[in-house]
N, C-alpha and C positions, 0 to 999 in steps of 0.2 A: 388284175391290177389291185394292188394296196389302198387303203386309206384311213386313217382312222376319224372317228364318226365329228372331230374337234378341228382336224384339218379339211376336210369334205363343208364343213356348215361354215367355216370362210372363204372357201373356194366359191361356193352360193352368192355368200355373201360379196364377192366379191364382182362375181358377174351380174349381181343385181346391179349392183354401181355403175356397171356399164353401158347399161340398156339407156335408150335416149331419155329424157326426161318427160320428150311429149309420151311415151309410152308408161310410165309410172307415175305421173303427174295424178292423172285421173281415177287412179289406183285409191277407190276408198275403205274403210274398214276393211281392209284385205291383210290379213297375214300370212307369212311366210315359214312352213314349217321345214326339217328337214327328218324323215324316218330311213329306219333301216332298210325296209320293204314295205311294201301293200300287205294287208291283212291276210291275204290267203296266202301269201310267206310266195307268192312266185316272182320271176327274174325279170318279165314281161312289161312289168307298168313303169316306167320311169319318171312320170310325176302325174298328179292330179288336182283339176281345180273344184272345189269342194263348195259352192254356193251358185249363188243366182244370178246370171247372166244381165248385165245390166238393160239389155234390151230387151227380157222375161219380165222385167219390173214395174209395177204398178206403184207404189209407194214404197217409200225407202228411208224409214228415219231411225230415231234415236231409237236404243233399245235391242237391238236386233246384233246376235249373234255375228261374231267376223266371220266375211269369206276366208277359207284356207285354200292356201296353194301349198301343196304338198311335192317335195323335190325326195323322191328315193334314194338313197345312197348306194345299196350295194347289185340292182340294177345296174345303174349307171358304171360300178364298176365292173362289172362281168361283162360291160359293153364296150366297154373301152382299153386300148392298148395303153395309150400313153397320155401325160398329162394335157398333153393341148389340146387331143381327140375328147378327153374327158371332159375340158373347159369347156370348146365346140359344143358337147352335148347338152352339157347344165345351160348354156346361153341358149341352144337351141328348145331345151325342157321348158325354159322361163317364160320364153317368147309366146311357145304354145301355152301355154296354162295361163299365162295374161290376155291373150287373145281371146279366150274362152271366157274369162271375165266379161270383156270387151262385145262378149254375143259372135263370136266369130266360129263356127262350128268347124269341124273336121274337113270335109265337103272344101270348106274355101281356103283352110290352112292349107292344103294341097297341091288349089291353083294356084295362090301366093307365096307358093317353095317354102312352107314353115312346117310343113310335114312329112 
């Protein structure tokens, strides 16, 4: 599948919009990035949440670096046939990587069908 890297970061952008609000409400100094790949350049990682799990937290104030949520782009596209399967996946990438925020580890994304 095609995309170029301007159409792909509103497609993101657009399934962010979607996600309910109770799930992005709580959503603090969290930024949203979108790359081409993960560092080691493989097809494998299709997003990653890049900070400290709020249930990891001890104190939490001013000052301190945003979490990053990293959305891969051309992952995503070697995973997907078509636009709506590709949608599917970015809405499903978001859900996981917000969860992780959220303290929700792998283990329970699984019982709760988000992995």
């Amino acid at each position: 599948m095609e995309m170029d890297s301007a159409a792909f970061e509103e497609l993101v952008i657009d399934e962010l919009d979607r996600l309910p609000d109770e799930m992005v409400d709580g959503l603090d100094n969290v930024v949203f990035v979108v790359e081409d790949r993960p560092e080691d350049g493989s097809l494998d990682l299709l997003g990653l949440y890049d900070g400290l799990a709020l249930t990891e937290r001890t104190q939490y104030g001013t000052g301190e670096l945003p979490d990053r949520i990293v959305v891969y782009r051309e992952p995503h596209l070697a995973a997907c046939e078509s636009d709506d399967e590709l949608r599917d996946e970015v809405h499903t990438t978001l859900v996981h990587e917000i969860a992780h925020f959220y303290g929700i580890d792998d283990r329970q994304l699984h019982e709760l069908g988000w992995a």
